[in-house]
C-alpha positions in Angstrom: 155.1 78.2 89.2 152.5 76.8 86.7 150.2 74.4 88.3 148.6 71.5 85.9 146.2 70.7 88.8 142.5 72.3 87.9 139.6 73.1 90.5 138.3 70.2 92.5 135.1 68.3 90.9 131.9 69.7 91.7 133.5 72.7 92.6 132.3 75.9 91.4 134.7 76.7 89.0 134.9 73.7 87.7 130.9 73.7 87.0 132.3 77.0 85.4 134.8 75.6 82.9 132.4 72.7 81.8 129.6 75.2 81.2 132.6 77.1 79.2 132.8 74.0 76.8 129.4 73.3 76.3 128.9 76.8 75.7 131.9 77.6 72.9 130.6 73.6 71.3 127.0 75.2 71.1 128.3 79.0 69.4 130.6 76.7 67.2 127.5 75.1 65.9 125.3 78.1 66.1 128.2 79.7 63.9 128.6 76.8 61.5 124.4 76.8 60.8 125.0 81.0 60.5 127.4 80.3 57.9 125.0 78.3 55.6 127.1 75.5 56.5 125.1 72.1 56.2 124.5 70.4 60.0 123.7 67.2 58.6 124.1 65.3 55.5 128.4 64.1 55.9 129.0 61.5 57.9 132.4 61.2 59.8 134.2 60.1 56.7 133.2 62.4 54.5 131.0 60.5 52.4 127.5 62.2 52.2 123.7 60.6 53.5 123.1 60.2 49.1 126.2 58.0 49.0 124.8 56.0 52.1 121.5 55.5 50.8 122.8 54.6 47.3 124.6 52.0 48.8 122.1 51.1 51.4 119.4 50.6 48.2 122.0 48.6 46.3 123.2 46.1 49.0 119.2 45.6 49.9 118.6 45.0 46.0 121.3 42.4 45.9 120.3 40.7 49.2 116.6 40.5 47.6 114.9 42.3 49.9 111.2 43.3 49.2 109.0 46.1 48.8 111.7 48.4 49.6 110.8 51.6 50.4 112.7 55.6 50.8 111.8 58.3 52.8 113.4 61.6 52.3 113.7 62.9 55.6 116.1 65.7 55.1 114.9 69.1 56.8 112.4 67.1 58.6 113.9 65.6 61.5 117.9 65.8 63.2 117.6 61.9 63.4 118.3 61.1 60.2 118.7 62.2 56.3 116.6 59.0 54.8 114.9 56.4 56.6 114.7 52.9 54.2 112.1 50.4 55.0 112.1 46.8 53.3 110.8 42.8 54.0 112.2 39.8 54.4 110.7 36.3 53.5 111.5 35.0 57.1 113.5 35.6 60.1 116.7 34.5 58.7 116.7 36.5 55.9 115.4 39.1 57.6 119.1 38.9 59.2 120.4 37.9 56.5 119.8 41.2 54.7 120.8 42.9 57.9 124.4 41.4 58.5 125.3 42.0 54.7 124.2 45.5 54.5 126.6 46.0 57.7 129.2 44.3 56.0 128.4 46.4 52.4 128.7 49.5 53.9 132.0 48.9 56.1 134.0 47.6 53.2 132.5 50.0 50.8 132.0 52.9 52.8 134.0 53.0 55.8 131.1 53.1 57.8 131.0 51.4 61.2 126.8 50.7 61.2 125.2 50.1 64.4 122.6 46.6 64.0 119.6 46.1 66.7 117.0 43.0 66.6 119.5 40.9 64.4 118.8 38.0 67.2 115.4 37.1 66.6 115.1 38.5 62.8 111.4 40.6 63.5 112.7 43.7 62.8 116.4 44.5 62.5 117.1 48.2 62.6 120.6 49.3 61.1 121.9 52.6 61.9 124.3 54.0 59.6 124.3 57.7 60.9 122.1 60.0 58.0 120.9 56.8 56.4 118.4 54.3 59.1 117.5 50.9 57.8 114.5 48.8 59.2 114.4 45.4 57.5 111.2 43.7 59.0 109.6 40.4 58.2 106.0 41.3 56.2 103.7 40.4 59.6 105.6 42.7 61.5 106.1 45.6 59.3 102.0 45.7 58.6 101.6 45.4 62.5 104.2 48.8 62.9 103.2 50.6 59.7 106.2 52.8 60.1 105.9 54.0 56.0 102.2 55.7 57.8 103.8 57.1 60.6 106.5 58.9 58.7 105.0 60.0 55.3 103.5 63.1 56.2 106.7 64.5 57.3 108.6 63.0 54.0 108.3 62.4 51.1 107.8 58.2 50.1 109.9 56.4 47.3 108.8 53.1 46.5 111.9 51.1 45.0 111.9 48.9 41.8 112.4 45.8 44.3 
């Protein structure tokens, strides 16, 4: 008789078939990065970080965000592909910028972005997997200086904004 019941949590052979899984997950990405196969750079739908950014740049653009900035992070870090730094005038259209670029990139991308800080309007990071946004308002993003933290491991693109 075939039993569906496996071993009993925190058993032994249960620690087993866990380190199994984790194990076969790791050789499949070990294999994958063998293979010459990309680890990074296509987000779960299938459109790549380069489609993200380009979007990412032209939603900031049309939301009038300032001194815009690109870092080309690719190779350099398993955080992200590009990191995209840019100003707001004030608070609200610090989230302003934010909450649009959200929006852009669900309707135009399929992308489900994550949004941090949009409350108080400071500094609003948007995660959209390879691509990471940081819109700040000008005092705070000369108080972080994130462009000087990052720019020896990338290289800098200042935008036309």
């Amino acid at each position: 008789m075939l039993s569906l019941k496996g071993p009993a949590p925190g058993s032994h052979s249960a620690r087993a078939i866990k380190e199994d899984n984790v194990l076969s997950l790791t050789a499949d990405a070990a294999g994958a990065a063998d293979a010459g196969m990309p680890m990074t750079g296509l987000t779960h739908t299938g459109v790549t970080s380069e489609d993200v950014l380009a979007a990412v740049l032209k939603s900031l653009d049309d939301n009038k965000a300032e001194e815009t900035v690109q870092i080309d992070l690719r190779g350099k870090t398993s955080v992200c592909d590009h990191m995209v730094i840019c100003s707001g005038r004030s608070s609200r259209q610090v989230a302003s910028i934010a909450q649009k670029l959200a929006e852009d990139l669900k309707h135009e991308l399929g992308i489900p972005s994550k949004t941090e800080g949009e409350e108080t309007g400071d500094w609003v990071l948007i995660d959209a997997g390879d691509v990471i946004v940081h819109v700040f308002r000008p005092e705070v993003r000369e108080f972080y200086q994130l462009e000087k933290m990052w720019m020896p491991l990338g290289k800098v693109t200042q935008s036309a904004t």
